[in-house]
C-alpha positions in Angstrom: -34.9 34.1 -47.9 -33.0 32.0 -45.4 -31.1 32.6 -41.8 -29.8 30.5 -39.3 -31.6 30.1 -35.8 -30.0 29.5 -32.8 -29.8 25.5 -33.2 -27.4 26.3 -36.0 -30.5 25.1 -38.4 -31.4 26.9 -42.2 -34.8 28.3 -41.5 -36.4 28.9 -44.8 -39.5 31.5 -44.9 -42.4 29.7 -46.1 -46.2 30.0 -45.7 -46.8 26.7 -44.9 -50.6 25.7 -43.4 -50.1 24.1 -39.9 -53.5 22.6 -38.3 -53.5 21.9 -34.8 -55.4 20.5 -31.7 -55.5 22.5 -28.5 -57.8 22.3 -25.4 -61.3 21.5 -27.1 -60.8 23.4 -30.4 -58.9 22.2 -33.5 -56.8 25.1 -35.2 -55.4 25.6 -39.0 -52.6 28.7 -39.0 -49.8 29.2 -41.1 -45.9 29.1 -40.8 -43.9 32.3 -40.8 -40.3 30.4 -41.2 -39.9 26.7 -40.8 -36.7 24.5 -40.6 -35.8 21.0 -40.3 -36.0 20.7 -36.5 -38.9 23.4 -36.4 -41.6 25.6 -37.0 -43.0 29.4 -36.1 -46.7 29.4 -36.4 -48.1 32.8 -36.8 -51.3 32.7 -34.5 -53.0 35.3 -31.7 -53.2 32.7 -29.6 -50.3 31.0 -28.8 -49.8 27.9 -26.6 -47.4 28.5 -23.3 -44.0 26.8 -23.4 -43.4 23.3 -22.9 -46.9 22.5 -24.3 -46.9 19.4 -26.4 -48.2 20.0 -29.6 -49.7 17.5 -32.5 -49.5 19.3 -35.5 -50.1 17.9 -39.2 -47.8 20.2 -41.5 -49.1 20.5 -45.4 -46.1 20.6 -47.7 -46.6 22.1 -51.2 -46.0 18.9 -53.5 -47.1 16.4 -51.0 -50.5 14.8 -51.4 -51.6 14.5 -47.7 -50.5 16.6 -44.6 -48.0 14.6 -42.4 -48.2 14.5 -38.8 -45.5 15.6 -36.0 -45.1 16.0 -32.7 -43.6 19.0 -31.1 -43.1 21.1 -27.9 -43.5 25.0 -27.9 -40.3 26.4 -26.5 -41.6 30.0 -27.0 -44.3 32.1 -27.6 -44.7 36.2 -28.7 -48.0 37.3 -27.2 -50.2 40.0 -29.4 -48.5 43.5 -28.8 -44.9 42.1 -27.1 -41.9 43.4 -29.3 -40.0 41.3 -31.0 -42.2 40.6 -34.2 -45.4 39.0 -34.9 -47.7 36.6 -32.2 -47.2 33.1 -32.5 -44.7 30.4 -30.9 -42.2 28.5 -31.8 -42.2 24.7 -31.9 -39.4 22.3 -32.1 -40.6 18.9 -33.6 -39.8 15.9 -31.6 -40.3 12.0 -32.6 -40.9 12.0 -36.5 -40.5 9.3 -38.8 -37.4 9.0 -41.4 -39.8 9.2 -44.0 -41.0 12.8 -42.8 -37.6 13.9 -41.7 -36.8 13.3 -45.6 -39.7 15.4 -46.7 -39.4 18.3 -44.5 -35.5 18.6 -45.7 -36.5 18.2 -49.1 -38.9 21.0 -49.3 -36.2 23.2 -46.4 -33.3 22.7 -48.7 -35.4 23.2 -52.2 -36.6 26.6 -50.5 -32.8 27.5 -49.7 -31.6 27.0 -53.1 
């Protein structure tokens, strides 16, 4: 199942584990959709907008998790409308290398 966000991206559903550092705590959730330029992560505890984020993304098929950066652009608090809690992060300053993987596995999902 695929739709198009509001970049004009594919975003492809796919439970995809997401581990991530916040202030003094390291966190593993999951992905609700993802796309080439970003990510939902489904969490109760989201992080407030323009938080930097370093997240390492596990990709079926790929041996190790890679890292990326990102910013949270939005968040959905437990109990707000809208759909589940979580945030939305854009990823920021990745290599080629991971840019190729994460379209890979997008575009393999679209098919």
């Amino acid at each position: 199942m695929t739709e198009q966000n509001k970049r004009g991206q594919t975003r492809v559903v796919a439970d995809v584990k997401v581990d991530y550092r916040t202030i003094g705590t390291f966190v593993t959730d999951y992905t609700s959709n993802l796309s080439k330029g970003g990510v939902f992560v489904k969490t109760s505890l989201p992080l407030e907008p323009g938080e930097q984020v370093r997240l390492r993304v596990t990709i079926p098929g790929q041996e190790l998790p890679f890292p990326l950066n990102g910013v949270v652009r939005w968040n959905r608090k437990v109990g707000e409308e809208g759909g589940e809690a979580g945030m939305g992060i854009e990823f920021s300053d990745f290599s080629d290398e991971m840019k190729t993987s994460l379209a890979q596995f997008v575009d393999q999902i679209h098919q």
